[in-house]
C-alpha positions as semicolon CSV with decimal commas, in nm:
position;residue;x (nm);y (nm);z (nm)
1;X;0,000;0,000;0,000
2;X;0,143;0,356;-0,109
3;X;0,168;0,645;0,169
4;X;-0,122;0,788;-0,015
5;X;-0,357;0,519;0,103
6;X;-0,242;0,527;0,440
7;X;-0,263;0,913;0,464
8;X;-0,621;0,928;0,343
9;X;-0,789;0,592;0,478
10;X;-0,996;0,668;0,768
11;X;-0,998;1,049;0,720
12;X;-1,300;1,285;0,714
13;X;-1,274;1,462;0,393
14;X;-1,491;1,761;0,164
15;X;-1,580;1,713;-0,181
16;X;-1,812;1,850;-0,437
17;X;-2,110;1,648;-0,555
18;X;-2,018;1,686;-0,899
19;X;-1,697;1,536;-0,866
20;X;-1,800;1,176;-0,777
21;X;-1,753;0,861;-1,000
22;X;-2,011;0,631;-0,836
23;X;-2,252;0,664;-0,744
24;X;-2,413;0,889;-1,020
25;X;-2,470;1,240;-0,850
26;X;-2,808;1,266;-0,963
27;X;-2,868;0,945;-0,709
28;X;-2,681;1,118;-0,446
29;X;-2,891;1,393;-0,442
30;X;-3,231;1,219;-0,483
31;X;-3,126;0,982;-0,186
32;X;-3,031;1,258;0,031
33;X;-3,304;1,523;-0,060
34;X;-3,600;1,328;-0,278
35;X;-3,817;1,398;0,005
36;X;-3,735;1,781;0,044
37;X;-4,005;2,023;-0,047
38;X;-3,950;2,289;-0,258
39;X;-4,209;2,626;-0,289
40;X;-4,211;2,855;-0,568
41;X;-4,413;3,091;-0,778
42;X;-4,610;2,930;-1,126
43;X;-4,523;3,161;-1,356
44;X;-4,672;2,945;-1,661
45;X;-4,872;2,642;-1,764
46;X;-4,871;2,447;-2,055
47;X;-5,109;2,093;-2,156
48;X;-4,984;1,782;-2,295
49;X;-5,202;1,662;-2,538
50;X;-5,105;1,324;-2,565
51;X;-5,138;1,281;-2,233
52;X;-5,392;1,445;-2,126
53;X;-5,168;1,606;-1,825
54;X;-5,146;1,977;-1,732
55;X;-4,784;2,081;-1,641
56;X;-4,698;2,398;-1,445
57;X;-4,358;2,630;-1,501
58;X;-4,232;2,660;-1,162
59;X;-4,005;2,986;-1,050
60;X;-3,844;2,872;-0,746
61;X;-3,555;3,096;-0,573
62;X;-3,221;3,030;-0,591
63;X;-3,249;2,832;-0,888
64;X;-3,143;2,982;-1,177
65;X;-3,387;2,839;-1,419
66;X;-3,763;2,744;-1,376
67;X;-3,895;2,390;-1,290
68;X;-4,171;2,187;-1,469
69;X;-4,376;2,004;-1,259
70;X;-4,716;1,771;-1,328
71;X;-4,998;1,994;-1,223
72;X;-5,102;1,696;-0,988
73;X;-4,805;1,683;-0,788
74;X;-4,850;2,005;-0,669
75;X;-4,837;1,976;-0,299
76;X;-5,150;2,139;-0,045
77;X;-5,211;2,354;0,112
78;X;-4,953;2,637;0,097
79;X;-5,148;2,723;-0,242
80;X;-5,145;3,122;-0,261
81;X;-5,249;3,381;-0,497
82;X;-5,081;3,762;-0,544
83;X;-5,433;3,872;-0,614
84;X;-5,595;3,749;-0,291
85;X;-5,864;3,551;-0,199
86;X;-6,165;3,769;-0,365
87;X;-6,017;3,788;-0,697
């Protein structure tokens, strides 16, 4: 075994996300935060017609680019409206 192996076995170490080999990232983060809820503002919708399904554009802070989401997974009941409840 090289010095390298002994110097880093056991160690607590920091690394990005998107610098691991296995398991895929995309699984990292889905195992860690799959469950996590996310709120944002729908800033458009859109149909499938294929499908059938209704799909809602999603702004949500801190991400730089807006979501898409099935209309039916939206979660209750933090539902709001800007315009208030009489309009």
């Amino acid at each position: 075994m090289t010095s390298i192996h002994s110097e880093l076995k056991g160690r607590h170490v920091r690394f990005r996300l998107r610098d691991l080999h296995l398991p895929d990232p995309a699984t990292v983060l889905d195992q860690l935060h799959g469950d996590e809820v996310l709120e944002g503002s729908v800033i458009d919708t859109t149909a499938d017609v294929s499908t059938g399904g209704v799909y809602v554009v999603i702004a949500v802070d801190g991400l730089p680019q807006p979501v898409i989401l099935a209309a039916e997974r939206i979660l209750g009941p933090r539902m709001t409206s800007r315009e208030g409840p009489d309009e």
